[in-house]
C-alpha positions as CSV (number, residue, x, y, z in Angstrom):
1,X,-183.9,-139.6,100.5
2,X,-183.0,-137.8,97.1
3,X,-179.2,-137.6,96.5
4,X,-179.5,-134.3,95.4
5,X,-180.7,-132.8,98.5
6,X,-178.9,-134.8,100.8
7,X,-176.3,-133.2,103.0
8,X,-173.3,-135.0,101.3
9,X,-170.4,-136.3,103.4
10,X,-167.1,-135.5,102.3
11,X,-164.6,-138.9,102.5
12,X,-160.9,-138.6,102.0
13,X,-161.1,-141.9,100.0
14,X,-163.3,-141.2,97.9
15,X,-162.7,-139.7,94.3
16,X,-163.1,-135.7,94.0
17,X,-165.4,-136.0,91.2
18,X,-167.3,-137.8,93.8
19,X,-167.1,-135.3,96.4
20,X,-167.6,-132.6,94.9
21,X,-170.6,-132.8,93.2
22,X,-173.1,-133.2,95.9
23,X,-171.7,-130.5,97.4
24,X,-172.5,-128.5,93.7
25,X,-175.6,-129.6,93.5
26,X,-177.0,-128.8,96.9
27,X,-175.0,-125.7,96.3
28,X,-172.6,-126.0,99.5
29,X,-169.8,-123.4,97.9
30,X,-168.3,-123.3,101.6
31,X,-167.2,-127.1,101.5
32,X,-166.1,-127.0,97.7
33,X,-163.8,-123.5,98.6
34,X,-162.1,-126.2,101.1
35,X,-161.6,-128.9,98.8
36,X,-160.1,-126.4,95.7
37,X,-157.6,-124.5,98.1
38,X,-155.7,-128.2,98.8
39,X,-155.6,-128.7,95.1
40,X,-152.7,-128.2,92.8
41,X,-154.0,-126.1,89.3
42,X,-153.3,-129.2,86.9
43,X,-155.9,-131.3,89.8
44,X,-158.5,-128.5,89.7
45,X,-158.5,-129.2,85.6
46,X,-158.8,-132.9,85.9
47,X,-162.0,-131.9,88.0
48,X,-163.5,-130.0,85.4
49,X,-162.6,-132.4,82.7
50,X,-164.5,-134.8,84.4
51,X,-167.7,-132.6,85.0
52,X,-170.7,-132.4,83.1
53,X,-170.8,-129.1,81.3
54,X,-173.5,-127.1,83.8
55,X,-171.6,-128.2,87.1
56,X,-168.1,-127.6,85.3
57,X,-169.8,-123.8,84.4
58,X,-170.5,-123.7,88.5
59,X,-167.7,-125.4,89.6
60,X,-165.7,-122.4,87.3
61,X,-167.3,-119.4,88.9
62,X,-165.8,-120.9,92.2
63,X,-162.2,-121.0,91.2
64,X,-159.7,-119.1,93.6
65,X,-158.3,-116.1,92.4
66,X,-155.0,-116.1,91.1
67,X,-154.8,-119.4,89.6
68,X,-157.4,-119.5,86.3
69,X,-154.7,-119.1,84.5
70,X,-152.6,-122.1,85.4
71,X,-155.9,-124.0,85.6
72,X,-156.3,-123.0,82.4
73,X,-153.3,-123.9,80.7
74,X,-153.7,-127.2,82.1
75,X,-156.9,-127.6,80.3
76,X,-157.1,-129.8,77.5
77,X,-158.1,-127.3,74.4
78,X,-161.4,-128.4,74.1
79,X,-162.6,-128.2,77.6
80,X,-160.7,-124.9,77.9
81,X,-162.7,-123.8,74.6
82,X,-166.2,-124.9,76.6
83,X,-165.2,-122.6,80.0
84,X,-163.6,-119.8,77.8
85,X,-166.5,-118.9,75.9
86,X,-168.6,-118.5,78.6
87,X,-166.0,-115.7,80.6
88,X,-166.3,-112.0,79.9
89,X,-163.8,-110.4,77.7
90,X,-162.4,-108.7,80.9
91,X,-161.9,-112.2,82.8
92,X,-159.9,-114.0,80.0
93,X,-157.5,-111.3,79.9
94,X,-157.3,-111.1,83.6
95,X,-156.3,-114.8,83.9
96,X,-154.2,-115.1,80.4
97,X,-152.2,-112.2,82.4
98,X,-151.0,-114.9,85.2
99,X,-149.7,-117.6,83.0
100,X,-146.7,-118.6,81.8
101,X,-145.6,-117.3,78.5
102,X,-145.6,-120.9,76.8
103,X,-148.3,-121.5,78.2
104,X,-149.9,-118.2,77.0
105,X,-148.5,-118.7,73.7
106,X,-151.2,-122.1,73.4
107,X,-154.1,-120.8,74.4
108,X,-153.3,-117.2,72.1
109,X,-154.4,-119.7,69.0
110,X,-157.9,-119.9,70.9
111,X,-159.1,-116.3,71.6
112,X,-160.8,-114.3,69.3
113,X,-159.1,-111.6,67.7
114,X,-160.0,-108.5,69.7
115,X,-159.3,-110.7,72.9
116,X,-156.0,-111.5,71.8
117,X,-155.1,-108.0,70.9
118,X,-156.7,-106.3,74.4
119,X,-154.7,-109.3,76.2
120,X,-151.0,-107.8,74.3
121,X,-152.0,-104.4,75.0
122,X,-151.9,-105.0,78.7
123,X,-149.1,-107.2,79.5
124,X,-145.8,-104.9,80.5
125,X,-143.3,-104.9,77.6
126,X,-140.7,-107.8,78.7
127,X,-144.1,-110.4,79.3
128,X,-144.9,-109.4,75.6
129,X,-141.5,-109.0,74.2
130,X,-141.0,-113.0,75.5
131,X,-144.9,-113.8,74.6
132,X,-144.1,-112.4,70.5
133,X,-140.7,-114.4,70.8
134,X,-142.5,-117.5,71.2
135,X,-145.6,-117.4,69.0
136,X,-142.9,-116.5,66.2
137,X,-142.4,-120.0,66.2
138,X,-145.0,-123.2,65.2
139,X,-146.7,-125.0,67.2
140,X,-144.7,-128.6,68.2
141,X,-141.4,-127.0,68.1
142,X,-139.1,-126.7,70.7
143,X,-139.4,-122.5,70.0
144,X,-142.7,-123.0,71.3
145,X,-141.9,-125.2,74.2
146,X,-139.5,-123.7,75.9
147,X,-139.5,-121.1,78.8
148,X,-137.5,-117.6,77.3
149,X,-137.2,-117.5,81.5
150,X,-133.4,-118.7,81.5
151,X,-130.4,-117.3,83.4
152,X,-127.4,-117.2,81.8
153,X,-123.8,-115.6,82.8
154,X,-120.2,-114.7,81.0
155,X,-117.4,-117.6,80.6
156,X,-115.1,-114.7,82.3
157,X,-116.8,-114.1,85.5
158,X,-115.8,-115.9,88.8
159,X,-118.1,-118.4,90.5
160,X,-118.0,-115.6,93.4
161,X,-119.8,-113.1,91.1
162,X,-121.8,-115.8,90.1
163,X,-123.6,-116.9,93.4
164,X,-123.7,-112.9,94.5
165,X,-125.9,-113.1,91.3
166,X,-127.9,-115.8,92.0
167,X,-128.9,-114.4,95.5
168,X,-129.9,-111.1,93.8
169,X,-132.2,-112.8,91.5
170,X,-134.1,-115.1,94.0
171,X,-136.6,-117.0,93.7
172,X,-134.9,-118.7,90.7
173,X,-137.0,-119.9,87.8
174,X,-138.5,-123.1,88.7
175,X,-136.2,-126.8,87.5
176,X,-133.4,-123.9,88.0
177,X,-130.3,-127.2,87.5
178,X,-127.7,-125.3,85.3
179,X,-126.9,-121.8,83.9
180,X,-126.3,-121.2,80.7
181,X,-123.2,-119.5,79.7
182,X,-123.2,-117.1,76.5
183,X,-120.5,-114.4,75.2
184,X,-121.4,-110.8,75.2
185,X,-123.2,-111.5,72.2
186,X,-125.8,-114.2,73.5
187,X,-124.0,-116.5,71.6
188,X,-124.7,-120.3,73.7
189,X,-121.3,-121.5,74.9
190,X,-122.4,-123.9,77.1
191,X,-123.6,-124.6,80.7
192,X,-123.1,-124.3,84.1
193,X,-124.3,-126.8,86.9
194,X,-125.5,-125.4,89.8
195,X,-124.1,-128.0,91.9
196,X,-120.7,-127.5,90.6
197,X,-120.8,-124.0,90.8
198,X,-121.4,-124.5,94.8
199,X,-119.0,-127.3,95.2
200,X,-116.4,-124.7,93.7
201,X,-113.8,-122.6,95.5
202,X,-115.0,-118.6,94.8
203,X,-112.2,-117.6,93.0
204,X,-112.5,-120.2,89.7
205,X,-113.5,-119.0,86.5
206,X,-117.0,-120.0,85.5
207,X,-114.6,-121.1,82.1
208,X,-112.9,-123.8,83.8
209,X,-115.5,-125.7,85.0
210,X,-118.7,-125.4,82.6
211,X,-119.3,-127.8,80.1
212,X,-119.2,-126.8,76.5
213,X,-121.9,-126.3,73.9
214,X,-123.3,-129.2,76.2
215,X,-127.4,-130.3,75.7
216,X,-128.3,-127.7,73.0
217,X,-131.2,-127.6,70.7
218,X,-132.5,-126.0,67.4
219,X,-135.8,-123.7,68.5
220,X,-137.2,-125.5,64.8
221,X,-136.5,-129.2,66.4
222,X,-139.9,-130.6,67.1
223,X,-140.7,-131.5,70.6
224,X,-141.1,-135.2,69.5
225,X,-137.1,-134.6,68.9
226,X,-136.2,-132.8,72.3
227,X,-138.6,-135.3,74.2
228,X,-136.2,-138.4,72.6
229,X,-132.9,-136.0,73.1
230,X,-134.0,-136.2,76.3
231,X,-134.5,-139.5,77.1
232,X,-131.1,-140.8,75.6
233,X,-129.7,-138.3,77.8
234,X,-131.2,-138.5,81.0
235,X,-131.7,-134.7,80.7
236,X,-132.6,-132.2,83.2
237,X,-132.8,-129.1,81.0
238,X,-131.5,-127.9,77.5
239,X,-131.1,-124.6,76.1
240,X,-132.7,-123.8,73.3
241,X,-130.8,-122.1,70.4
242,X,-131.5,-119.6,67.4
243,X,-129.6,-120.4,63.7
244,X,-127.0,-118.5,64.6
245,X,-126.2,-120.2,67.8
246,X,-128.1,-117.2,70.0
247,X,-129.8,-118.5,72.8
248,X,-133.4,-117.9,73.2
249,X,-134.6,-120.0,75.9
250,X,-134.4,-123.3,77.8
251,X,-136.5,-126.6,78.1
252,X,-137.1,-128.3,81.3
253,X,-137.9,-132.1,81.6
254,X,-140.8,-131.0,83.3
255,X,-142.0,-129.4,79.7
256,X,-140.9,-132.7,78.4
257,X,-142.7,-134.8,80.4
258,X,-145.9,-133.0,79.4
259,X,-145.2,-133.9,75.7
260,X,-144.8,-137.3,76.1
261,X,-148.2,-137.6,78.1
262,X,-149.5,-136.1,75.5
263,X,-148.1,-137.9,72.7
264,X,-149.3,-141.3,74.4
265,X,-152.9,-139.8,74.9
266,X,-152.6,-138.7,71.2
267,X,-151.6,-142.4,70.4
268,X,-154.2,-144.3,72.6
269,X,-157.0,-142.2,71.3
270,X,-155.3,-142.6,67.9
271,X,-156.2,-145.9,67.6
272,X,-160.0,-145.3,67.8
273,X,-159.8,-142.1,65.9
274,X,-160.3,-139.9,68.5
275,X,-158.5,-136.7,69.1
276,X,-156.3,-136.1,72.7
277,X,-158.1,-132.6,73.1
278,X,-161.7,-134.3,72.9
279,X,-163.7,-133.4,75.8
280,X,-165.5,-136.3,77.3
281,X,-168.4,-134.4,78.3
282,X,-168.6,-132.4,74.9
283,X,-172.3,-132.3,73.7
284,X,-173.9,-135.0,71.8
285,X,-173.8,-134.1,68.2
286,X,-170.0,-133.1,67.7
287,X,-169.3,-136.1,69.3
288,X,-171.3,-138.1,66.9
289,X,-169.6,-136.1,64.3
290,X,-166.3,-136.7,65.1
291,X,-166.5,-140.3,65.9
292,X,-169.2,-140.8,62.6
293,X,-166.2,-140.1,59.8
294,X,-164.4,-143.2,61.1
295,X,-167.6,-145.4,61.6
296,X,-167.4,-144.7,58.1
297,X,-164.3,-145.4,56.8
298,X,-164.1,-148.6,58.9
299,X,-167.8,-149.2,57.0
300,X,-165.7,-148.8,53.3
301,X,-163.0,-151.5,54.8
302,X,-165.2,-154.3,55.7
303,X,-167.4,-154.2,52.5
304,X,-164.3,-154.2,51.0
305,X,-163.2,-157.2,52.5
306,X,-166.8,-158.9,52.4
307,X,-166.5,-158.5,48.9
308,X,-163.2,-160.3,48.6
309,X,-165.1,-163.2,50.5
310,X,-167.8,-162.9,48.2
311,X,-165.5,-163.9,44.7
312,X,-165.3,-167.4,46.7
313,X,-168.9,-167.7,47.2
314,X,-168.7,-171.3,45.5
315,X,-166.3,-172.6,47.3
316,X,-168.2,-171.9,50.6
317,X,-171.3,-173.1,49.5
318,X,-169.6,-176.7,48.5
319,X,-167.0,-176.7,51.8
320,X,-168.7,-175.2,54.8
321,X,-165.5,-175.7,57.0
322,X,-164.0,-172.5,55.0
323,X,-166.3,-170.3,56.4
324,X,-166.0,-171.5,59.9
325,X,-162.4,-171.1,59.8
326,X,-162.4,-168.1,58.0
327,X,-162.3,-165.9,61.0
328,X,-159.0,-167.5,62.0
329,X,-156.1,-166.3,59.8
330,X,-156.9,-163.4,59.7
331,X,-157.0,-162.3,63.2
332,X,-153.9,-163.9,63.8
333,X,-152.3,-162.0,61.2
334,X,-154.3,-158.4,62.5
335,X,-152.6,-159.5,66.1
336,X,-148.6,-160.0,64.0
337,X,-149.2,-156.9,62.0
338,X,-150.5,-155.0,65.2
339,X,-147.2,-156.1,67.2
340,X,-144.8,-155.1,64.2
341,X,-147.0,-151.7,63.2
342,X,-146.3,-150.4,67.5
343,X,-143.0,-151.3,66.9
344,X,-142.3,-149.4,64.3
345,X,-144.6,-146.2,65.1
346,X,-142.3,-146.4,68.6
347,X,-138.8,-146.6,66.2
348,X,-140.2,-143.2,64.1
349,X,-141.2,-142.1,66.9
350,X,-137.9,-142.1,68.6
351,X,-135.8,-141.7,65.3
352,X,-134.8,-145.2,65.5
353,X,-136.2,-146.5,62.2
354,X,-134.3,-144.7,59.1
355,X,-133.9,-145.3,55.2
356,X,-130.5,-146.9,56.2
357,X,-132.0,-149.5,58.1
358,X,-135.7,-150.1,56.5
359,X,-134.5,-152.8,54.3
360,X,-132.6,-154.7,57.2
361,X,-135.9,-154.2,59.6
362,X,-138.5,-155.2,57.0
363,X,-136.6,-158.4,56.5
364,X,-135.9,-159.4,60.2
365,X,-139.7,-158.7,60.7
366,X,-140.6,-161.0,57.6
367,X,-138.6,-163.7,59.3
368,X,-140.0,-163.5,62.8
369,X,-143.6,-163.7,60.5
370,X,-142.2,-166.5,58.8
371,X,-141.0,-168.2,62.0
372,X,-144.5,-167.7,63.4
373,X,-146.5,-168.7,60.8
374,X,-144.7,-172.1,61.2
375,X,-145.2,-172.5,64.3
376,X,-148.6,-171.7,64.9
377,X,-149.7,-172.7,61.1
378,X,-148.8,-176.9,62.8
379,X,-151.1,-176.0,65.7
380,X,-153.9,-175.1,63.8
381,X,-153.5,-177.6,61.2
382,X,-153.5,-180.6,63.6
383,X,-156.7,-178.7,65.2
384,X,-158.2,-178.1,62.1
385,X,-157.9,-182.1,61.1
386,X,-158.8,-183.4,64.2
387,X,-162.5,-181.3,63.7
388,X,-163.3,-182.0,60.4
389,X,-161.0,-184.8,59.9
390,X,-159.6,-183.0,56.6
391,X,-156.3,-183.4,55.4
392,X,-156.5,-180.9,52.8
393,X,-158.1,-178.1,54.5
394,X,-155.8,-178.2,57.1
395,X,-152.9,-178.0,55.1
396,X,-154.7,-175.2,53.1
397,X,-155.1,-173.0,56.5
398,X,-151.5,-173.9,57.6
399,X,-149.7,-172.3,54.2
400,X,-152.5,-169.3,54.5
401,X,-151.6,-168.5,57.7
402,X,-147.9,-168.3,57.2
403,X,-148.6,-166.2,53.9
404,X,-150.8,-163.7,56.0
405,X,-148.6,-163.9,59.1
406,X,-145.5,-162.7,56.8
407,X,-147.5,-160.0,54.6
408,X,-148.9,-158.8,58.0
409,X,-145.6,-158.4,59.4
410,X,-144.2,-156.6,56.1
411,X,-147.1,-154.5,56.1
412,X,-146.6,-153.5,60.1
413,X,-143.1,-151.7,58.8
414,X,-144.1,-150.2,55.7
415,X,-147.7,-148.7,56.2
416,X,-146.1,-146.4,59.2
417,X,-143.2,-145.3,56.9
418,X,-145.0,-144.5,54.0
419,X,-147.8,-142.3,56.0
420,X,-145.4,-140.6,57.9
421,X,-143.4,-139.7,54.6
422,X,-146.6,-138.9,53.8
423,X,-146.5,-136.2,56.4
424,X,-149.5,-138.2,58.4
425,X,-149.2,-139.2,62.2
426,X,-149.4,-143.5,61.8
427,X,-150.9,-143.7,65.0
428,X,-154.6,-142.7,63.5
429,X,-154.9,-144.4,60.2
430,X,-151.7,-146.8,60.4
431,X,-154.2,-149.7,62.4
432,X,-157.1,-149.3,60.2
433,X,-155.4,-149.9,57.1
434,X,-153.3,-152.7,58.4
435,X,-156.5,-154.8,59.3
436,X,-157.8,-153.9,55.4
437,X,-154.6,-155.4,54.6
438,X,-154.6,-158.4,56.5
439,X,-158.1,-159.4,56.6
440,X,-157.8,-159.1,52.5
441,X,-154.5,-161.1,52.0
442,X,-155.8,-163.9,54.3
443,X,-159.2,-164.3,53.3
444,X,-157.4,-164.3,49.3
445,X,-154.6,-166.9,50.6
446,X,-157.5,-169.3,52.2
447,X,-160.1,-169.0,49.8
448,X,-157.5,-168.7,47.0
449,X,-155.5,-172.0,47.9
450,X,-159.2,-174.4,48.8
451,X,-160.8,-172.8,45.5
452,X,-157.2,-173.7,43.6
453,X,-156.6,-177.2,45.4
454,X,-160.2,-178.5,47.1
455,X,-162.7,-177.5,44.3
């Protein structure tokens, strides 16, 4: 019987792409209104992510009122780009309305103009007072990441007045775990646990038990900043400050949490030159587009290389054995440099690798090469003699692979510096230019040595 008129069976085990799209094909909008009203906003986007563009359109057009908005705003940009421009002018406001103002703020940079400026005119003036606050500041900041939906009290008041404020404000904002605590100014003094502020008897002074000017951040920090603040920390929340010390907001680990997922998408898909907002089922020919530029510049790398192989063209027609073990050093000094180059991308990223300590990093990596390249140059000399039965070639692969195993390792700290003081994210071309690097110095040191010593 055709699958796609088959009365599909819904199994609890089974994935929900899986479920859902027999039921979209044969049309069954009853079953798939069951399956969405169980699902959380952020699971309703994986769903459409991983839909084919028509069904994703259908499965849409079946969202619960209410939550479009948070579905959207869990959207990666370019899926959210694919189900935006199909929506009527009149819908995209509707669900931009319901989102969170960070959230808002993102997809803002997506609407057209006269969207953008219908969407301002109908949000109530404290929604777009908090919305302008926000887009003031750029993209990756911790301006733009935080929520401007903070509570904060005086230093003067008692914890008494404090809970009796509390229970007029209910329901709190949500990862509610501290208060912060300004002057009459707004200035940031500090914070206020909630916990403590319960434990405590009514009559204590909000002063006497908050902690100072604690877990503060610049609205300019980037989020790659607050993200590692947060870690060191073990942080629940921060609040987020103005130049002058004002406070403007508050970050949440939960907003944290989304930019390290990110980030590690953004690195993963870095290293095949992909972008994190890509849509999987994006049509054929931006796709091909994308994915052709670095086709391309990987194309530029090996012909380079090739033709570094092809100045020693003598040698490998007299001593065959070069060629077969060409392949050999370097991979194993792509695999060192790889190790070193995440190592370092991970220390920038984290703030742990600084002009201070460059110098002391690039040599200790240099020695572990060094180290390595002894070790391992032994084992594939006595493998190399025991095939060809070759003293000299041997020793000729031995010294080139502990030449390319320190270069590589050298080159794994200083190709991420030098692109990010370069102002470019290491994660994208950092790996392609390490493997020029290495595949070029070893094929030089092996061909270089046998042409110097065996022809």
């Amino acid at each position: 019987m055709n699958s796609d008129t088959a009365s599909p069976e819904n199994t609890a085990d089974s994935p929900l792409v899986d479920q859902i799209i027999p039921y979209l094909k044969a049309g069954d909008d009853h079953k798939i209104d069951i399956i969405l009203s169980d699902l959380h906003p952020a699971e309703i986007a994986t769903l459409l992510e991983s839909l084919p563009k028509a069904l994703r359109q259908k499965l849409w057009r079946l969202i619960p009122d209410g939550v479009e908005g948070d579905v959207l705003s869990e959207l990666g940009e370019e899926a959210r780009g694919s189900i935006l421009v199909k929506m009527a002018d009149a819908d995209v406001v509707a669900a931009a309305e319901t989102m969170a103002v960070e959230d808002l703020a993102n997809v803002m940079d997506e609407l057209p103009v006269h969207i953008s400026e219908a969407l301002l005119e109908s949000l109530n003036y404290d929604h777009r007072k908090r919305l302008e606050a926000s887009l003031a500041f750029a993209e990756g900041t911790a301006g733009r990441l935080m929520s401007t939906n903070v509570i904060s009290v005086r230093k003067d008041v008692s914890i008494t007045v404090v809970l009796r404020y509390l229970r007029r404000l209910k329901p709190l904002p949500h990862h509610t775990d501290a208060l912060m605590v300004t002057d009459d100014n707004g200035i940031y003094l500090g914070k206020l646990p909630i916990v403590d502020a319960i434990a405590e008897r009514p009559e204590t002074l909000v002063a006497d038990i908050m902690l100072e000017m604690a877990d503060w951040v610049r609205a300019t920090a980037s989020d790659q900043d607050v993200s590692a603040l947060f870690d060191r920390r073990e942080l629940q929340s921060a609040a987020v400050v103005d130049e002058q010390g004002k406070l403007l907001g508050r970050i949440t680990v939960n907003d944290v949490v989304d930019v390290i997922l990110a980030k590690a998408d953004k690195s993963l898909l870095a290293l095949a030159g992909l972008n994190e907002e890509e849509d999987l089922f994006a049509p054929v020919l931006p796709s091909a587009k994308r994915r052709a530029i670095w086709l391309g510049i990987n194309l530029v790398t090996v012909f380079l290389a090739a033709w570094v192989i092809g100045r020693f063209e003598e040698a490998l027609d007299k001593i065959v054995a070069l060629a077969v073990l060409l392949p050999i050093v370097a991979s194993m000094g792509g695999i060192a440099g790889s190790q070193t180059l995440t190592l370092t991308i991970r220390g920038l990223a984290l703030s742990q690798v600084t002009k201070s300590n460059l110098r002391w990093l690039g040599n200790k990596e240099m020695a572990v090469g060094l180290l390595n390249g002894v070790a391992w140059s032994i084992v594939v000399a006595i493998v190399t003699f025991a095939w060809f039965q070759d003293t000299g070639i041997a020793l000729i692969i031995a010294a080139a692979m502990v030449l390319n195993l320190i270069a590589a390792s050298l080159s794994g700290v200083l190709i991420p510096v030098i692109l990010v003081r370069m102002a470019i994210d290491p994660a994208l071309p950092g790996p392609v230019i390490l493997t020029t690097v290495t595949d070029i110095i070893g094929f030089l040191s092996f061909l270089g040595l046998a042409t110097l010593f065996l022809i």
